[in-house]
Structures are given as structure tokens and as C-alpha cells.
C-alpha positions in Angstrom: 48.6 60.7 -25.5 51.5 61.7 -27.5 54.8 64.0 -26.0 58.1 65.0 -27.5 60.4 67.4 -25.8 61.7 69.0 -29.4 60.2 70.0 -32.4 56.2 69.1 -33.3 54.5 66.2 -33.0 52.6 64.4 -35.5 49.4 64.2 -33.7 47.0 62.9 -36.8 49.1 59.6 -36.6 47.9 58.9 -33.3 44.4 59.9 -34.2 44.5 57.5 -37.7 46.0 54.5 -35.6 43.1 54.9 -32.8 40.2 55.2 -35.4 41.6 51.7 -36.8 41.6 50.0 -33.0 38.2 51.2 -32.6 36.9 50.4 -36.0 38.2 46.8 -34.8 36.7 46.4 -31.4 32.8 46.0 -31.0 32.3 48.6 -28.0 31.6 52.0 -30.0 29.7 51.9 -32.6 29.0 55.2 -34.4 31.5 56.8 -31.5 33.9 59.8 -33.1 37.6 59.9 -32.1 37.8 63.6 -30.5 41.9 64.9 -30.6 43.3 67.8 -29.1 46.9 69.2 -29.8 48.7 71.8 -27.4 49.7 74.9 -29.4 53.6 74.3 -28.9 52.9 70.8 -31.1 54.4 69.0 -27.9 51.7 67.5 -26.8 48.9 65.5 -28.7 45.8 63.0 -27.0 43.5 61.4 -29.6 40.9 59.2 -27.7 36.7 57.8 -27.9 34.7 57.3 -24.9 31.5 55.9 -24.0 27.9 58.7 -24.6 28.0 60.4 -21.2 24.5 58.9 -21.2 26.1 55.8 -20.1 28.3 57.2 -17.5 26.2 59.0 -15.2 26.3 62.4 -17.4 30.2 62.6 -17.6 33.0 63.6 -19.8 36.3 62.0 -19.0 38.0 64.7 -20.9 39.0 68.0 -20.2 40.5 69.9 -22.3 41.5 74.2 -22.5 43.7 76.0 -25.4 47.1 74.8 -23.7 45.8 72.4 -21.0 44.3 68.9 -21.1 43.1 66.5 -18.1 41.8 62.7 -18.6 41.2 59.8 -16.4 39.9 56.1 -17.3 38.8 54.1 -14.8 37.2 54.4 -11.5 39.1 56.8 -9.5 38.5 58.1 -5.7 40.2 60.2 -3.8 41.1 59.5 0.8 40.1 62.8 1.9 40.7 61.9 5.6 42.4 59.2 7.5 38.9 56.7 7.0 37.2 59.0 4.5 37.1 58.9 0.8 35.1 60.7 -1.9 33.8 59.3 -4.6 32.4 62.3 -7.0 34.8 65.0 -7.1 37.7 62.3 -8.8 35.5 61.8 -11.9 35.3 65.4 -13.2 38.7 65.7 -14.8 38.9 69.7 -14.8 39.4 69.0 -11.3 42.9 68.2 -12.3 43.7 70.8 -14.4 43.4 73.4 -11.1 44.7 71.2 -8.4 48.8 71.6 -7.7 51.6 69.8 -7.5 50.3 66.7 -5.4 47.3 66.7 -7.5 47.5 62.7 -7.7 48.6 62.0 -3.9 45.3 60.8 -2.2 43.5 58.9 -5.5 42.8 55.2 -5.0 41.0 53.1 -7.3 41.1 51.4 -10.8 42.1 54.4 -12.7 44.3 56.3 -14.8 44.9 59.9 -14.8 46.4 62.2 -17.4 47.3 66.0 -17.5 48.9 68.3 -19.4 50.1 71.9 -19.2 51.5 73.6 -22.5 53.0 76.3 -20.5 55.6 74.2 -18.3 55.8 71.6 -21.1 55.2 68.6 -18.4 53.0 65.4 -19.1 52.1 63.8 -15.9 51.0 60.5 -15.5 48.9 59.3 -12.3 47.6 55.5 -12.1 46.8 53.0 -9.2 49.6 52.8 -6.7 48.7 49.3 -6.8 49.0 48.3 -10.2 45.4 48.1 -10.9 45.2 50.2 -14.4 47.8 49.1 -16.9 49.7 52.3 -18.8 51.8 51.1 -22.2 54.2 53.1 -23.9 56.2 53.4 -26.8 58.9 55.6 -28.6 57.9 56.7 -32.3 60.8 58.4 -33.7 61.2 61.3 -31.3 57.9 61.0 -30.0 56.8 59.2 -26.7 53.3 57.7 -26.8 51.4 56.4 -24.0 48.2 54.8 -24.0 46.2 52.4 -21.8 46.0 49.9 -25.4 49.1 48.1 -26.0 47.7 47.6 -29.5 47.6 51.0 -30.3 51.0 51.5 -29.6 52.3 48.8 -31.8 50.6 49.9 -34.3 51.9 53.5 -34.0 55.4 52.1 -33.7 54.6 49.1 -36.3 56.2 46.6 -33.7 56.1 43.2 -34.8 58.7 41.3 -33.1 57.6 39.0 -29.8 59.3 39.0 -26.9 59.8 35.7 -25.9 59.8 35.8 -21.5 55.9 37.3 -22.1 55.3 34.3 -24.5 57.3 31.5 -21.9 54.9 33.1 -19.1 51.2 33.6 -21.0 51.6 30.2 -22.2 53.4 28.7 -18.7 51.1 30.3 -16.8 48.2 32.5 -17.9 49.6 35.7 -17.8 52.8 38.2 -18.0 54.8 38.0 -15.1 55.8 41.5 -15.3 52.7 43.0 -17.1 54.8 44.0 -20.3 52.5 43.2 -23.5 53.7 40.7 -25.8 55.0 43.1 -28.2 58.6 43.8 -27.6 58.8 47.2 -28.6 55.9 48.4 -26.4 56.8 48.3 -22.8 54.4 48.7 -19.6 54.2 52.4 -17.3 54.4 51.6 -13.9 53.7 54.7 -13.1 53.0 55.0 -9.2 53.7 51.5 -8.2 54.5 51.5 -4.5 58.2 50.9 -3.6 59.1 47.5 -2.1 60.7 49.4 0.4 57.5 50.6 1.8 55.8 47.4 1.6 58.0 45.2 3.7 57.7 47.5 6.9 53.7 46.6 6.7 54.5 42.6 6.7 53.4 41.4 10.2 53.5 44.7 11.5 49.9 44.5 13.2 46.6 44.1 12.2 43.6 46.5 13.3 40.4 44.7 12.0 38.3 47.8 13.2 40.2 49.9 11.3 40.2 47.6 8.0 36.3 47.1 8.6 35.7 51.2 8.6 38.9 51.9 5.8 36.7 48.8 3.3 33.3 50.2 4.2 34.8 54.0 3.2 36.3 52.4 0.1 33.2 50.8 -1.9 30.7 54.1 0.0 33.2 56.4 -2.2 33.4 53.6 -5.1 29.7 53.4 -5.4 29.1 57.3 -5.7 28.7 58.2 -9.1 24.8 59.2 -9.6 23.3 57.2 -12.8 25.9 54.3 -12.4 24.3 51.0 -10.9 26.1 49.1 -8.6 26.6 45.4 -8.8 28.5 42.6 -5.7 29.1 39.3 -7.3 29.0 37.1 -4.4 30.1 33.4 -4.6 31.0 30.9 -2.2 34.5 32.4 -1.5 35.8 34.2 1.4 36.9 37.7 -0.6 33.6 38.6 -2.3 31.9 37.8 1.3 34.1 40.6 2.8 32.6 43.1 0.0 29.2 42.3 0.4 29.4 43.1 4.4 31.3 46.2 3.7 28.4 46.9 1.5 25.4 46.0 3.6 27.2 48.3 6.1 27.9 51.2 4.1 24.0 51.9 3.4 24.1 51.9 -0.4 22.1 51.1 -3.3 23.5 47.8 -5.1 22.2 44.2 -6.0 24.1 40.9 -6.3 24.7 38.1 -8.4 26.4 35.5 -9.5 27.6 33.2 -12.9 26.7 29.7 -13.2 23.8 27.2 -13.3 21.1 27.8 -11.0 21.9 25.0 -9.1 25.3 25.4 -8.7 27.5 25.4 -5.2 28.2 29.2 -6.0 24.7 30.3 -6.8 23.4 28.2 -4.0 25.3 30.1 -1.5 25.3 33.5 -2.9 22.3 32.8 -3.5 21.8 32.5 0.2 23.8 35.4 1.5 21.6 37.8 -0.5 18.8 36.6 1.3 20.2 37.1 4.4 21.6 40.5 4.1 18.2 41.4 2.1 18.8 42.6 -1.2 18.3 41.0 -4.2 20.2 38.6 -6.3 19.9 37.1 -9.7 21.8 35.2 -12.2 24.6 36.9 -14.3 22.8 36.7 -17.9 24.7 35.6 -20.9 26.2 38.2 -23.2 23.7 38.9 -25.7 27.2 39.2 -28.0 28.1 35.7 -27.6 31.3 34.0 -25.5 34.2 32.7 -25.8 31.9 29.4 -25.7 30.6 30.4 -29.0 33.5 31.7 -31.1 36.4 31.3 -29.5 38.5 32.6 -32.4 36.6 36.2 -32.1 37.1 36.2 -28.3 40.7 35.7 -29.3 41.0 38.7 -31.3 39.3 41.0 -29.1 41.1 39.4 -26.3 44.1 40.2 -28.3 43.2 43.7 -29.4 42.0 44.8 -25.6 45.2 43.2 -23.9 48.2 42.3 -26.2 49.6 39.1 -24.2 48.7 40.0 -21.1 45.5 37.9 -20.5 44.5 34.7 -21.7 41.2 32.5 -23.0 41.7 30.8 -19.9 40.4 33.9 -18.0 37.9 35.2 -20.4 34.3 33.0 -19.9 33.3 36.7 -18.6 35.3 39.1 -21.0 32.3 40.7 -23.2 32.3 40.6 -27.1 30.0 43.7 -28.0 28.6 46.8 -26.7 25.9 47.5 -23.6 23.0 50.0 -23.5 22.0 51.9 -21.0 24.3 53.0 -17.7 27.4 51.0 -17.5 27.4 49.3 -14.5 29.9 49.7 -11.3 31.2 45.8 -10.5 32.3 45.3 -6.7 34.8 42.5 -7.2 36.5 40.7 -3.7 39.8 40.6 -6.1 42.6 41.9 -3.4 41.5 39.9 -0.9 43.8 37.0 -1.7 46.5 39.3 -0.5 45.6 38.3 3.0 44.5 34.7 3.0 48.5 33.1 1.8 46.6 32.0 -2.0 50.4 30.4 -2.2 51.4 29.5 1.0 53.4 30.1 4.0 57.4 30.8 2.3 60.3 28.8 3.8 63.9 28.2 2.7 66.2 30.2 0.9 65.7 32.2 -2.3 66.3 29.0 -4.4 63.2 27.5 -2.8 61.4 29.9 -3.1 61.7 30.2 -6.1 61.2 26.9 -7.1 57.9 27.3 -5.0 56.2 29.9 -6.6 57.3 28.5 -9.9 55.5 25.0 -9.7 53.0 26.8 -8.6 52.3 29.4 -11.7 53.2 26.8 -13.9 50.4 24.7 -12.1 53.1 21.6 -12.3 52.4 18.5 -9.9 53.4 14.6 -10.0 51.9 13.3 -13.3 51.3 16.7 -14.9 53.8 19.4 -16.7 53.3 22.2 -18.4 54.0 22.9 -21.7 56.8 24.9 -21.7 60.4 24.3 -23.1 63.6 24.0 -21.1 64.2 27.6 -22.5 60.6 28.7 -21.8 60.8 27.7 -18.4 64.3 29.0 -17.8 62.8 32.2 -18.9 59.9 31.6 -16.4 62.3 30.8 -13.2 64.7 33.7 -14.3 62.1 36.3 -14.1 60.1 34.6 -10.6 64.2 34.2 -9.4 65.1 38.2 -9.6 62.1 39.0 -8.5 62.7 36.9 -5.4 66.1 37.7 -4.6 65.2 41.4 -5.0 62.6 41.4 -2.4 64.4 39.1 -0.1 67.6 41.6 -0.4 64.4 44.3 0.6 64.4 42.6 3.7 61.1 40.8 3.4 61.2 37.1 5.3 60.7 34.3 3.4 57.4 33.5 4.8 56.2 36.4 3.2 57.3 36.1 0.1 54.7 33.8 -1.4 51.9 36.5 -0.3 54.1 40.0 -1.9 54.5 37.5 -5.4 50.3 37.2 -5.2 50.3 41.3 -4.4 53.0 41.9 -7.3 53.4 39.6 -9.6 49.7 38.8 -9.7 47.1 41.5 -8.7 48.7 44.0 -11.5 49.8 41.9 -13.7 46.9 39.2 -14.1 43.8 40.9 -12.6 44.6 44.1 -13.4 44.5 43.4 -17.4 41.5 41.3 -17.5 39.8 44.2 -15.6 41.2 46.2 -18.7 38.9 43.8 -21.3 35.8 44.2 -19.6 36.0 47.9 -18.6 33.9 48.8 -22.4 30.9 47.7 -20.4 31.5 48.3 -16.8 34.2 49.5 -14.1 35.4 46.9 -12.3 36.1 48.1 -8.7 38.1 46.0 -5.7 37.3 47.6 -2.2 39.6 45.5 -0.9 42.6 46.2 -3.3 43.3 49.4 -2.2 46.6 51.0 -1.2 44.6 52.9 2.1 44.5 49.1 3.1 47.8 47.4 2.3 48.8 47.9 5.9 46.2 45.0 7.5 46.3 42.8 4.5 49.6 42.3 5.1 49.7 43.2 8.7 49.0 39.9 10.7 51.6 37.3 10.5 52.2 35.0 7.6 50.6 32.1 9.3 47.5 34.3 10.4 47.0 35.0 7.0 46.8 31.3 5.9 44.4 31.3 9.0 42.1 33.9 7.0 42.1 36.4 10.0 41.6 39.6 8.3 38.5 37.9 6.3 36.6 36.1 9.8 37.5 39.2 12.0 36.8 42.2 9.5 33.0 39.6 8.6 32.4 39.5 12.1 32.3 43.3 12.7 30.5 43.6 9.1 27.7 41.4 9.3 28.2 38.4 11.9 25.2 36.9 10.3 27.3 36.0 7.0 29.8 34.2 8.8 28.7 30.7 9.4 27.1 30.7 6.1 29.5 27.5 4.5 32.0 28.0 2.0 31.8 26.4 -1.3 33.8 23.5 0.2 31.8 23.5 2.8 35.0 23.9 5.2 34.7 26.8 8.7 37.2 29.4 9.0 40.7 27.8 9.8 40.6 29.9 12.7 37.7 28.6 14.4 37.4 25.0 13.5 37.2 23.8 17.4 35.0 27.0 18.5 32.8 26.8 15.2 31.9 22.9 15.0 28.6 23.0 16.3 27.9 26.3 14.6 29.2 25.3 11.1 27.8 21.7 11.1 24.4 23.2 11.8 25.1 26.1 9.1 25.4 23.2 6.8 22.5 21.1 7.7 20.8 24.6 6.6 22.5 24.4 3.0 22.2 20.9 3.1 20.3 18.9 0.3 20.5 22.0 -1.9 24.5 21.6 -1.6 24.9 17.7 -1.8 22.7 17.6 -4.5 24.6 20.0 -6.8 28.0 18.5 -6.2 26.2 15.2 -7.3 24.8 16.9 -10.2 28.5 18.7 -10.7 30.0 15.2 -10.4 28.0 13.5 -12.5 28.8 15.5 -15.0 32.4 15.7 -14.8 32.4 11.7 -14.8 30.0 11.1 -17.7 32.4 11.2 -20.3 30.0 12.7 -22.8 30.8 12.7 -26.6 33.7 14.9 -27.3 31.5 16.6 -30.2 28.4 16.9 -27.6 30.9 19.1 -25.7 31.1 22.5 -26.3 35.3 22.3 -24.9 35.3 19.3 -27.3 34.6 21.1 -30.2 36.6 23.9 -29.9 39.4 21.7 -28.8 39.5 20.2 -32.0 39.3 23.6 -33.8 42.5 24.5 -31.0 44.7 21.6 -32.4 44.2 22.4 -36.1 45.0 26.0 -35.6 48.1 25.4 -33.0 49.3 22.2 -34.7 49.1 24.2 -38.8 51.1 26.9 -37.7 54.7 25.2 -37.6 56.8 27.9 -37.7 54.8 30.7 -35.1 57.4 32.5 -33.0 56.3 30.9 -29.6 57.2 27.7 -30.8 60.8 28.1 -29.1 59.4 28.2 -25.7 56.8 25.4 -26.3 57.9 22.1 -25.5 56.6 20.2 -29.4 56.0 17.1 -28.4 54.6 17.5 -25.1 52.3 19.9 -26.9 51.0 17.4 -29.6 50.6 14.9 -26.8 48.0 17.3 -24.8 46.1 18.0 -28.4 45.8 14.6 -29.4 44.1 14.1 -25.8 40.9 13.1 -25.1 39.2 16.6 -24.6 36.6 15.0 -22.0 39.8 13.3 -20.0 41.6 16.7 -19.6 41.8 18.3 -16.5 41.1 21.9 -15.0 44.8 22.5 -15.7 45.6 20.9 -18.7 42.5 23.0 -20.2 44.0 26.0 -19.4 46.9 25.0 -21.3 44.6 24.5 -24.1 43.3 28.0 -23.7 46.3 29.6 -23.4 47.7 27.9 -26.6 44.1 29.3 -28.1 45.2 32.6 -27.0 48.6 32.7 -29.2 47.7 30.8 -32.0 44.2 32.0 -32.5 45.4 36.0 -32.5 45.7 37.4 -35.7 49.2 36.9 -37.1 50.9 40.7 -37.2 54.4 39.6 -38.3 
């Protein structure tokens, strides 16, 4: 979508740079790019879609003489207090007649465009959460937005790097504050929610009846879109539990399943809260396009093309490499739910700590183990975690909670929110629980309720109580109940029992064995990893790579690394393996 305030736009170069994306990316083959331009020349969009076949019979464009209305995404829209609808959010003319607060009530993974020649405004509507990443960049006198960072560099023929998204990618896994990697194309946060509405919610009381009927509205009104299957990937976490009770309880059509071998911890168990709830479950299949498994450097283009620096190989053992038929499926993911369960711990200390804190932990440093990162990388790392600390301790938020707004801001947006955008060519990628309607009792009970799991037991128990005592994938109770619930959990296990033993012996086993690095499929393409980092002396992340400690991880023994120091491996994969723009 293209605007200028003066003169005319030049809408056919938005429309060449998008039919050379698409002629790049594997997700619409035969698909025409469809443009529109407002009669003023102020406005321009240029955009492809999926065959309405595949998305329950609708058009996610709108379009009149001087008006245009999009969306992308899933949106919804809170119609009362506890009630959402799900239908009337995906017909975009229903934006081109609504007023002013047109985008008030919509929830959801989405984006949402309009345009009105006759007031000359281009509003922009996307999740209040950060869930839908919006890119822009300046083209002359033209503003161009787009949900592709790709696009927009190559509208604006950026080619410089900016170095604090490199430092954090490679540090980390992901940009810290969801800018692409491309310096001259900067990220839209469109209708983030002040920090100054946040903090009041931190502590401030949780209802769990209130969060059980507010998630069971959410994924009822996230599920409604006739022709559009819906899918729960359960595991043995806490999160995707949550989703499956809200969906058992809100009565609709949907199946489950879940990746990995069939006799693995987390198909064991989800295997076993299917049965109980009673609906079915099955295996996620393999992509019929191949993985990152089998051509790594591929999945690093398209990785590269769909998100520009702001996801990472690491992340991407589920990100698709080529088309689907049929309906597009609607995935109910528990990601949100880590909000409420203190993923980094209960705060202390000042803003120094803190910092520090949250630093080792994106970084993933411990005794024995750094990253790879430069003094100067990691500088630019603790800079950007430091102001964000300081500026939401200055907000007033304790420093207990801190930890838990970094997992809700400098995490859900920025990391799951892009990897949601390289999947969303073959399905919509929903979270229930990430949802603005329920900030208030993720982050209403205190901090060290939260690293108790409260919200999770108590919001289960008025779901589906029969899920509860179902064990974890470390076979650990709630927090919160481990005197009331040892009888109950140790029998729960004996239930799971030999199944579980038996595939952490299998899982051991093999993590132990030591197997011939070229027998390995990570052995293989580790090798391929160090020739392509290791020939490229003079890349541009280089200055926030540490050299040495680099050619010390990729002469490593591949079978010796651990979970960690592989995703430093894919994350170097994910720079060096893009193709080189410069």
C-alpha cells in the first residue's frame, strides 16, 4: 500500500516489485497481482492472495472507485464484555462503511487497511498486541507500507544492514525491537498498547472465571469462518493445555495433533489428552515441500524473503517451503500463555540487574557457555534490553515484573509474531490466549503467582478438570499443588508410565550415542554451515561476531553441541545462508 500527501504516486512500481517477491516465494503459483489506484494518484495497493477456494469463499479485498479496505490475518471483533464475533471481521467492505472507531473492538492476528480518496487518509489497524508485523518505508515522497519487509527494500533498493538487528538475530534468535534487518525499512507499530496501560494490570487481580469465559469466547469467535478447518496442537506443555479446554468447552468442530516421533514425550501425552477430551489426534505430517532438514539453504531464502531478520533457522523445523491445496487450515497455538507463567523469572534488583538478567538470558549465556557475539554486538544487545528496562521501570512497573512485560514485549511481537508471518501462506495461526480482551488476568495475579502457574491450573480446572492431572512433559504437578496433588499426580503418572520412561530412554539413547557426524542429518548441514559462514570473510555481520569464538563452535564436533550452541549454528545459517543483497 503506497500514500503520498502531494503530487501522484507511482503505483506500477509497487506492483513490478511485488510480482518479483511472489515470482520468488513458492506459495502462489499461477496467482495474478490485482492493483488498485485512488483517482487523486495518492493512494496505490498492489497485492496476491490465496483462490477464495482456500479461504472459506473470501476476498480479503475491497475495493470502490475512491475507496479500498484489506485485512491479512485472522481478525475478530469483542462485541460485548465476554462476546466476540468471528465472521463479520473477515469481509473487508465491512470497513469501508463503519466510522471513525472502525478498528476499536478487533482482536486477533491481523492487519487491517483502509482508504478513502475523499478525506485523503490511509488508516492502519493491526493487533494491539503486536501479533501482525506492519513494515514501512519512504520512496522519494512516497510512504510504502507492507506486511513484507522484502518488498519494501526492494522498492526503496535498501541495502545497508543495521547492525543492533544483526547483534540480536545472531545473540539471540530474533530482533529485539521487531525492526527487519534492513536499515532503511523500519517496523509499524501501529496499535501497540501503551506501557502506561499495561502496568496498572500487573498484580491488579486475577478473575479465573472471567479468563475461562473471555478464552472460550476468544477461539468460539477464532474458529468461525465456514470452510476453514480448525486445528489444537497439543503437547506436553501447560499453554497449549489451556487451548484445548477452552476448546472442548466452546462446542466446536476441531482436531489435534502434534510434531514429533510417535513415541515421543509430547505425542505420548497429547496423545493422551485427545483421548480424554474425545476428539481425534494424529501426527503433524511432513511437508510434502521438504524442511529446513532437507535444504537448509532454500529454507534460508524463504525464511529470508518472508521475514527479513526477524526470524531465524533456529525456529523454522515448522516454517513450510511450498504451497497447500485445499482449505487453509485455522492453527490454535497456546503462544501467549507464557505471559502468565514468569518464562524468565521473578525480577529483583535495580535496573542494572535487570538488565543483566534478561540479557544472559536471551543470549542463552551460562558457566561454560557464551554466545557468539562481540564486545560491540553484545553492547548493542544490553543497550537496547537496558532502555527498554529503564523505560518501563520509569512507567512504574516493579521489578518483579519486569521479566514477564520483556516476555509480553520484547518477545510475543517481536519473535512469535514474525514466525507466525512465515507460515501464514498455508494457514492462520491463531493464539486464544494472546489476546488484548485478556491482558488483564495474565498479568493480574502477583509475580510469584505467575511462576506458580495460577492462571493455567485455575482457568484448566474450570475448563476441563479431567486434563489437569494428566503429567507434563517433565513429568512435574502444578507448582501450586505439589502437597495437595502428590497422590493424584504420582498415580497420573503410573497411568503414562512405561509409555513415558521408555521414550526418555529411547530420547536419551539417542542423544548419547554419538552417531557419525555424516549419519546426522545436523551433521551434515553443519558442515555445509561452516563452509558458507567461514568463506564469507568480509559479510557485514562479522563486526558483531566474536571470530574466534565463532571458528571455535564450527570446528566443533556437531554430535557434542548442545541445544544452545545449535541454535547458534542456525542462526549463523540464517545470515550467511540468505542471499547476499549488497
Amino acid at each position: 500500500m503506497g500514500h503520498v500527501d502531494e503530487g501522484r504516486l507511482d503505483a506500477a512500481r509497487g506492483e513490478r516489485a511485488l510480482r518479483r517477491l511472489v515470482d520468488r516465494l513458492p506459495f502462489f503459483p499461477d496467482r495474478p497481482v490485482e492493483a488498485w489506484t485512488a483517482p487523486s494518484g495518492r493512494a496505490a495497493a498492489a497485492w496476491v492472495s490465496h483462490d477464495p477456494e482456500q479461504t472459506g469463499g473470501v476476498r480479503y479485498v475491497a475495493t470502490e472507485r475512491d475507496r479500498l479496505a484489506l485485512f491479512s490475518g485472522r481478525p475478530i471483533r469483542w462485541t460485548e464484555e465476554h462476546e466476540a464475533d468471528g465472521r463479520e471481521p473477515i469481509d473487508p467492505a465491512t470497513y469501508l462503511q463503519r466510522g471513525a472507531d472502525w478498528s476499536a473492538e478487533l482482536d486477533g492476528r491481523f492487519v487491517a487497511i483502509r482508504y478513502d480518496d475523499a478525506g485523503g487518509a490511509l488508516e492502519i489497524a493491526s493487533s494491539p498486541l503486536g501479533a501482525y508485523p506492519v513494515y514501512e518505508t519512504s520512496v522519494g515522497a512516497e510512504r510504502w507500507i507492507s506486511n513484507n519487509a522484502e518488498l519494501l527494500r526492494d522498492l526503496g533498493d535498501h541495502r545497508d544492514l543495521d547492525g543492533d538487528v544483526l547483534a540480536a538475530l545472531l545473540g539471540g534468535g530474533w530482533s529485539l525491537d521487531g525492526h527487519p534487518v534492513w536499515a532503511g525499512v523500519r517496523r509499524v507499530d501501529a496499535d501497540t498498547l501503551p506501557i502506561g496501560r499495561i502496568v496498572p494490570l500487573l498484580g491488579a487481580g486475577f478473575d479465573a472465571d472471567r479468563a475461562a469465559v473471555i478464552a472460550v469466547a476468544s477461539i468460539r469467535a477464532l474458529a468461525d469462518w465456514p470452510g476453514r478447518p480448525s486445528l489444537v496442537p497439543v503437547t506436553g506443555g501447560r499453554d497449549s493445555r489451556v487451548v484445548l479446554a477452552a476448546a472442548l468447552s466452546a462446542d466446536i468442530e476441531f482436531a489435534t495433533a502434534t510434531g514429533g516421533d510417535d513415541d515421543s514425550p509430547d505425542v505420548t501425552i497429547g496423545r493422551r489428552l485427545a483421548g480424554v477430551g474425545g476428539v481425534d489426534h494424529s501426527l503433524l505430517p511432513h511437508d510434502p515441500y521438504g524442511s529446513v532438514w532437507d535444504d537448509w539453504r532454500r529454507a534460508a531464502e524463504v525464511v529470508d524473503l518472508t521475514s527479513s531478520g526477524t526470524a531465524s533457522l533456529a525456529d523454522a523445523a515448522g516454517f513450510p517451503l511450498g504451497p497447500r491445496d485445499g482449505p487453509l487450515a485455522l492453527w490454535h497455538s497456546g503462544q501467549g500463555g507464557e505471559i502468565a507463567r514468569a518464562y524468565y523469572g521473578v525480577g529483583d534488583g535495580g535496573g542494572g540487574e535487570l538488565t543483566d538478567r534478561l540479557a544472559r538470558a536471551f543470549l542463552g549465556r551460562r558457566p561454560g557457555r557464551v554466545d557468539v557475539l562481540s564486545e560491540d554486538g553484545r553492547a548493542a544487545v544490553r543497550r537496547q534490553i537496558g532502555s527498554w528496562v529503564e523505560e518501563r521501570l520509569a512507567a512504574g512497573a516493579a521489578a518483579e515484573d519486569v521479566p514477564d512485560l520483556f516476555y509480553l514485549e520484547r518477545r510475543m511481537g517481536t519473535w512469535a509474531g514474525p514466525t507466525h508471518g512465515c507460515v501464514e501462506y498455508v494457514r492462520d495461526t491463531t493464539s486464544p490466549l494472546w489476546s488484548h480482551r485478556l491482558l488483564p488476568d495474565l498479568l493480574g495475579a502477583p509475580a510469584r503467582d505467575r511462576a506458580r502457574h495460577l492462571f493455567h491450573l485455575h482457568v484448566l480446572e474450570r475448563l476441563a478438570p479431567d486434563l489437569v492431572d494428566i503429567p507434563f512433559e517433565d513429568g512435574r504437578p502444578w507448582p501450586a499443588r505439589r502437597g495437595a496433588l502428590a497422590l493424584r499426580a504420582s498415580r497420573a503418572r503410573a497411568l503414562a508410565g512405561k509409555g513415558l520412561a521408555e521414550a526418555s530412554r529411547r530420547l536419551r539413547g539417542r542423544r548419547g550415542s554419538a552417531p557419525d557426524v555424516g549419519a546426522e542429518p545436523f551433521g551434515r548441514i553443519f558442515s555445509e554451515i561452516r563452509e558458507t559462514v567461514l568463506s564469507q570473510p568480509d559479510h557485514p555481520a562479522w563486526p558483531v561476531l566474536d571470530r574466534p569464538r565463532v571458528e571455535r563452535l564450527l570446528s566443533s564436533d556437531a554430535a557434542a553441541l548442545d541445544a544452545m550452541s545449535r541454535y547458534y549454528a542456525w542462526r549463523l545459517a540464517t545470515v550467511f545462508g540468505a542471499p547476499d543483497r549488497r
